[in-house]
N, C-alpha and C positions, 0 to 999 in steps of 0.2 A: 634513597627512596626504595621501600619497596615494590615488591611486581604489585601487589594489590595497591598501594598508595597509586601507584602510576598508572593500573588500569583508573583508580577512580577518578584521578584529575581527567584524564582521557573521557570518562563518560560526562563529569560535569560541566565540561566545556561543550562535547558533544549538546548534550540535555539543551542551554543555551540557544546553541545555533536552532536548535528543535523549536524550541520554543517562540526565537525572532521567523524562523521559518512559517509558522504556524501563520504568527500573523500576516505575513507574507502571502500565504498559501488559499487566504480569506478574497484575494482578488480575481486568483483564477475560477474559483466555485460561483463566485458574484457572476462573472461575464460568463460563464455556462448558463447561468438562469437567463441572464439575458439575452444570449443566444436562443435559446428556447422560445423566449418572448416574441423575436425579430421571425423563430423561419416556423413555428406551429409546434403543435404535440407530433401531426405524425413523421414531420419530415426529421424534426428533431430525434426522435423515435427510431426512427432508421439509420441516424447518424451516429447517435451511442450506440445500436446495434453492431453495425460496420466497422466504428474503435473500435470497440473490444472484439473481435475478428480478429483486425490486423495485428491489435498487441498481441493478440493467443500466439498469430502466424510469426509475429517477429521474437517474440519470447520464443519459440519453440526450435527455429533459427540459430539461435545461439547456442543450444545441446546442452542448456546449463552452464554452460562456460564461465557467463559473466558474473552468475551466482558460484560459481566454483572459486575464484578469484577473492572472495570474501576469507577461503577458508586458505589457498595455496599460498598469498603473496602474504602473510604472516608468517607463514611456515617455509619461506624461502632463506631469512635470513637466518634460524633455527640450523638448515640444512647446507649454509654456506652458498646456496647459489646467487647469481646476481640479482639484483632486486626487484628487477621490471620482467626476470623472466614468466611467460603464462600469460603475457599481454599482448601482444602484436599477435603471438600464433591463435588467440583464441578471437583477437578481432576480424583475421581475416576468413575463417574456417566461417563464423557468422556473417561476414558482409556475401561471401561467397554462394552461402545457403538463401540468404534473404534474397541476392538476386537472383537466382531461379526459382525461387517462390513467386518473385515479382512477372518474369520473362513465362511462367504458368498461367498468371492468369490475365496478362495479354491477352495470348495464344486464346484461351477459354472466354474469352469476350468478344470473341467470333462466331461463337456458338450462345442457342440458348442457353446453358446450363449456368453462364454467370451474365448478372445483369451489365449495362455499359457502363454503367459509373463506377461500377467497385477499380477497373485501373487506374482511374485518377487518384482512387484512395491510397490503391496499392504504389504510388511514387513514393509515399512515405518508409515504404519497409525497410529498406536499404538501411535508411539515417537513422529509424528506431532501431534496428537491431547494433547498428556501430557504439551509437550513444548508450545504447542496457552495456556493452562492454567498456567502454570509455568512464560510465559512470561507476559501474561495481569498481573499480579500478581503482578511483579516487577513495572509493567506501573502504576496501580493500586495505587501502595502505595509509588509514585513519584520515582520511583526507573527508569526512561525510557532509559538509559544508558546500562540498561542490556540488553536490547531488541535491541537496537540498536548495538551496538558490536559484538551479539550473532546471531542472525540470520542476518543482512544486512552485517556482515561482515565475521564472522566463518564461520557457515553454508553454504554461498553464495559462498564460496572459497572451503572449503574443498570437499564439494561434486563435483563441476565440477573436483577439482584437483583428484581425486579418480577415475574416471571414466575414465579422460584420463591416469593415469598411470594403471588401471585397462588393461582399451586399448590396450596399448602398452605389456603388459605382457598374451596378449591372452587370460587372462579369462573373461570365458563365463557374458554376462547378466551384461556388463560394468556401463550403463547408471542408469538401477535401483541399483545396490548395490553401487553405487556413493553415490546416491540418503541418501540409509540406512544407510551408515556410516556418512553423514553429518547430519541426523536427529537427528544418537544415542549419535556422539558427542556434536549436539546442548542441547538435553536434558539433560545429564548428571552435563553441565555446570549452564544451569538454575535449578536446582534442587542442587546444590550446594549455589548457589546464594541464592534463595528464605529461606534453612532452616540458613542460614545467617543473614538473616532479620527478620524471626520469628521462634527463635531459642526454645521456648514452644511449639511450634506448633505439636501437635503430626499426626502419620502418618497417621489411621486412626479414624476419626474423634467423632466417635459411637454416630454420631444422625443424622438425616435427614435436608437436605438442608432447609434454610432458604424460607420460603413463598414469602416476599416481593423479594428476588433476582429469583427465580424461577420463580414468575410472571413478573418480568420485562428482565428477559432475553429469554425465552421462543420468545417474537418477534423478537430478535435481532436474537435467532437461526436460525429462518426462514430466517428472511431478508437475513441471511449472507449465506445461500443454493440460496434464490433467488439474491441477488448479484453475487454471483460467478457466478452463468450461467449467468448474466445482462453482467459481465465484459470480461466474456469469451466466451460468444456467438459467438463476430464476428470472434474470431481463429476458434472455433468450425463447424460454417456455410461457414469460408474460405475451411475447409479441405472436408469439402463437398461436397461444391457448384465445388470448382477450384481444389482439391487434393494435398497432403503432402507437394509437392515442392513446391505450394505458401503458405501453412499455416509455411511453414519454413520460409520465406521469408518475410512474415506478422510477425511471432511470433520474429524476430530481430528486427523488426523496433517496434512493441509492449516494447521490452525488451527495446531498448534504452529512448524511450518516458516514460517509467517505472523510467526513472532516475529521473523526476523529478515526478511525482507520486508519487515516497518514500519520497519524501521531505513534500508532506500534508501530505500523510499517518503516518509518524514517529509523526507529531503534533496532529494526532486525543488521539491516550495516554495522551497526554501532558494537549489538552486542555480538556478533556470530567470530569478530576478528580476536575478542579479548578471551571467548570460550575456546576457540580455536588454539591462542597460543598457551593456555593454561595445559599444564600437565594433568600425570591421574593423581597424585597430592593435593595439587592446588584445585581443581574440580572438588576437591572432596571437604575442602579447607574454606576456598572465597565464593564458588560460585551462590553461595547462599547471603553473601551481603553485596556480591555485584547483580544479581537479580533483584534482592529486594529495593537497589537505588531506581534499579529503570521502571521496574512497574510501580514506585511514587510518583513517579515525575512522569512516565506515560500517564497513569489516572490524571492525577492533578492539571496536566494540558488538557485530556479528556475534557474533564469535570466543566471547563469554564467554556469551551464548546458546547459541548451538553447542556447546558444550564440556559443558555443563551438561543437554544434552537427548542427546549422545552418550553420556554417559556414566550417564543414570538412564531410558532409554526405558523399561525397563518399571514401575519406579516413575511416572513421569507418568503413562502410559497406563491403568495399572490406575485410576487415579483416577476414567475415564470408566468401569470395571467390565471383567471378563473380554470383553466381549463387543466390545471395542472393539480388540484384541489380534489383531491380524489382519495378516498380512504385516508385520509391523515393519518391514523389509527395503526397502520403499519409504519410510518416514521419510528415511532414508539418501539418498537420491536426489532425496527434494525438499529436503534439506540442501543438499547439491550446487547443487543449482538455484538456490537463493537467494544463497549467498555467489558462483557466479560472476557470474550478474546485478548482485551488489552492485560486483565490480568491473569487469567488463568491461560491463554492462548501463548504466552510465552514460551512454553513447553519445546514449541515446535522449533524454535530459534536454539535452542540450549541443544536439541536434537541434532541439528545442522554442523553445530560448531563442534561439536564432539565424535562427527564423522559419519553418522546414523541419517546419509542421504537417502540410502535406499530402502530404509525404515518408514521415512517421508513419503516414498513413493505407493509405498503400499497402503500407507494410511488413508493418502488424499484419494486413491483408487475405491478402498470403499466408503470415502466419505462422496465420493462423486454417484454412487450405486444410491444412496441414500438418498440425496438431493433430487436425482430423477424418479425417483420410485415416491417419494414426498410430493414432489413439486405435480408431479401427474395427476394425484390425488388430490391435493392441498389447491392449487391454483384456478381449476375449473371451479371449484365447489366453494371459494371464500375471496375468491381476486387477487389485489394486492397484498391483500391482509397473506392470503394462504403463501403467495410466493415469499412471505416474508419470515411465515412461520416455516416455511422448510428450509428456508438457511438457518433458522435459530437450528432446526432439529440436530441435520447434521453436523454445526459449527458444536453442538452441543458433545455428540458421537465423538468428537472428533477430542476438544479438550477432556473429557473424562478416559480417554483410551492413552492420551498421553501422558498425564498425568501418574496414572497408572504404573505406564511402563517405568516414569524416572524414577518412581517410588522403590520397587523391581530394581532398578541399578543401583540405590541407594542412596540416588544425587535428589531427595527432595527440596527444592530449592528456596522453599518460602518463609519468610519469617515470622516472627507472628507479630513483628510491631508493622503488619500489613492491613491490621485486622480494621484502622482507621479509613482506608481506603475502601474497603470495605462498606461500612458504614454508609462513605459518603455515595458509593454507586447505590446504596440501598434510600436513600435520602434523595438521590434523583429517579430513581423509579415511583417514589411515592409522591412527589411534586408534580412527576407524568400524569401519573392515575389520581388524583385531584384534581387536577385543572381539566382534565377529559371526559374521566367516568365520574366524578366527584361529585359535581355540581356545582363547585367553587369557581366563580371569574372576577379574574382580576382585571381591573383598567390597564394603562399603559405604564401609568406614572405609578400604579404599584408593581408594577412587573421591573419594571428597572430600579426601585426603591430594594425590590426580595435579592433582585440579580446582583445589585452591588455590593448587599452584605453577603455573598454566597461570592461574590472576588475578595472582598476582606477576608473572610476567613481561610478562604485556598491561597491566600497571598501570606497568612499571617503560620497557614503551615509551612508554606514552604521555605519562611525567613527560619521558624523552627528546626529543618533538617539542613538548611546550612549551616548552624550554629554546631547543630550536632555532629555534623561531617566532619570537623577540623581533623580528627581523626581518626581516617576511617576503618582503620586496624582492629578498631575498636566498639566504633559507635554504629557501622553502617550495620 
């Protein structure tokens, strides 16, 4: 078997798991809407405010680490060393940092400057930043199955579910000890997993982190503090600019657009270990037919989310309550946002895996310069709509610069029998803008009549490209 035959079996099993993940992943966005339902827009509002806080502070924690682990534990057995080395020292450099991040803002909920409930939030940090290392781990060392059951599916479910029975039984501080128990369950699971796989591995490591992964995750750290405010700015400048009840109302129609988000996101593991171990031949040779399998099969999982949230937005949305019904209009654009990310946004992955973290870092720094200088302008003057058009802007900046650059290296990676895919995200943009700006409404019973021939046919491609895959030396 060849290196490229055996990366491609490796993705289309991956793609798989993506896909049963997918519908898996449909439960936890469900009971976030419902959660919304049970505690209001604004409390809601302040709650996804608060996550995404802590992930910034727990991602940031890790120094990159556990995104560095993507690129190091392929490149361990290349270099002869042992296999799990770059795990234990990078878990506990993070568990380390998270707890004084956590032990800061105690201390600072003393004082005005941080309100009293953010340290109940903050008990989680510890177990997210263990679990970001425990889980790239698994990604790491083609294990992406773990991650994908464990947080898109456990975690995503248990902690909403905790919160609302939490709710319902009157105790205090619902939303953050939700929060805690889905973290401590995530962890526990992935720290079973991982000494599964590197069953030598001892706990603490007694020597110091590897040079070469320290230097090449170190930017990814940054990047992944400046990402987080990149990606979460425009909730952040909503709750601002407009207050709780639209950044509740923003942060639903965020979560649902999210649906297809996790569908690149789950393939950046997938693909950063296989660029990673390819040489400068093989880069020059496969990464052009192992890119164009994952942006099929990221669109095509895309497509059939998309299709199904274009065509019942006010049925989903009502689910969070009338009060959540707010500019629809923006849905629409961060639809947009996601499937072009999903194909042209790849860039950034092929970037990673090829070494060009600190290329990353510079990128997302003036895509973040963009987003606030948009978002300032765009968000007072238009609402959600605007906070929605200044992540198009810069997600926009952002894919045309990199793109760019691979061109520049020489590595253009896309093929043209993409151009189908294509197509079909131009076929849901115009199904969007019909049934909104058009004038055209459909019943129910035609909406699920249109949606199911729009599954026949993304069902009837994709029996089309396993046929053609047999092989892939050849046909991908």
């Amino acid at each position: 078997m060849s290196s490229l035959e055996a990366d491609h079996k490796f993705l289309k099993k991956s793609a798989w798991f993506n896909i049963i993940g997918t519908v898996l992943k449909i439960c936890g966005p469900l009971l976030t809407v419902l959660l919304a339902r049970i505690f209001g827009a604004a409390e809601f509002g302040i709650f996804v405010s608060t996550q995404t806080l802590l992930l910034t502070i727990a991602r940031s924690a890790t120094l990159g680490l556990d995104k560095g682990l993507h690129w190091y534990l392929p490149r361990n057995k290349l270099h002869n060393r042992p296999a799990f080395e770059g795990i234990m020292e990078s878990f506990w450099i993070s568990v380390l940092i998270a707890f004084l991040c956590t032990v800061v803002i105690f201390i600072g909920s003393f004082t005005p400057l941080i309100s009293a409930e953010l340290p109940w939030y903050a008990l989680s940090l510890v177990f997210y930043s263990a679990s970001f290392v425990l889980s790239n781990t698994s990604e790491g060392n083609r294990r992406p199955q773990n991650a994908i059951f464990i947080n898109s599916f456990f975690v995503a479910v248990l902690s909403p579910a905790v919160s609302i029975l939490l709710h319902f039984l009157n105790i205090p501080h619902p939303l953050p000890l939700g929060l805690l128990f889905g973290q401590i369950g995530g962890f526990i699971l992935h720290a079973i997993l991982v000494r599964r796989q590197f069953s030598e591995m001892p706990v603490f490591p007694g020597k110091k982190i590897s040079k070469d992964l320290l230097f090449y995750s170190l930017p990814l750290g940054f990047n992944e503090f400046v990402s987080a405010f990149l990606i979460r700015s425009g909730l952040w400048m909503v709750l601002l600019f407009l207050g709780p009840e639209k950044a509740g109302a923003y942060a639903i129609m965020v979560t649902l657009s999210n649906g297809l988000q996790t569908i690149r996101v789950g393939f950046t593991p997938i693909l950063t270990p296989v660029v990673a171990g390819m040489n400068k031949e093989r880069l020059y040779s496969d990464l052009k037919p192992v890119l164009t399998y994952c942006i099929s099969m990221i669109t095509l999982i895309q497509l059939v989310i998309g299709f199904f949230i274009v065509l019942f937005p006010d049925e989903i949305l009502s689910l969070a309550g009338n009060d959540f019904i707010v500019q629809p209009e923006a849905l629409g654009i961060l639809l947009l946002i996601q499937l072009l990310l999903g194909f042209w946004g790849m860039a950034l992955v092929i970037m990673n895996g090829i070494g060009k973290s600190f290329y990353t870092l510079k990128m997302n720094i003036f895509s973040l310069g963009v987003a606030l200088i948009s978002g300032y302008f765009l968000i007072p003057a238009f609402g959600l709509v605007g906070a929605a058009l200044s992540m198009l802007s810069y997600n926009v900046v952002s894919m045309v610069w990199n793109n760019i650059y691979l061109a520049k290296l020489g590595l253009w990676p896309y093929s043209a029998k993409l151009w189908v895919q294509l197509l079909w995200i131009v076929l849901l943009l115009v199904t969007y803008i019909v049934l909104n700006f058009g004038g055209l409404t459909l019943n129910v019973w035609q909406k699920i009549v249109f949606y199911l021939v729009v599954l026949a046919a993304l069902g009837f491609q994709l029996w089309l490209r396993s046929k053609r895959s047999v092989k892939p030396s050849q046909r991908m």
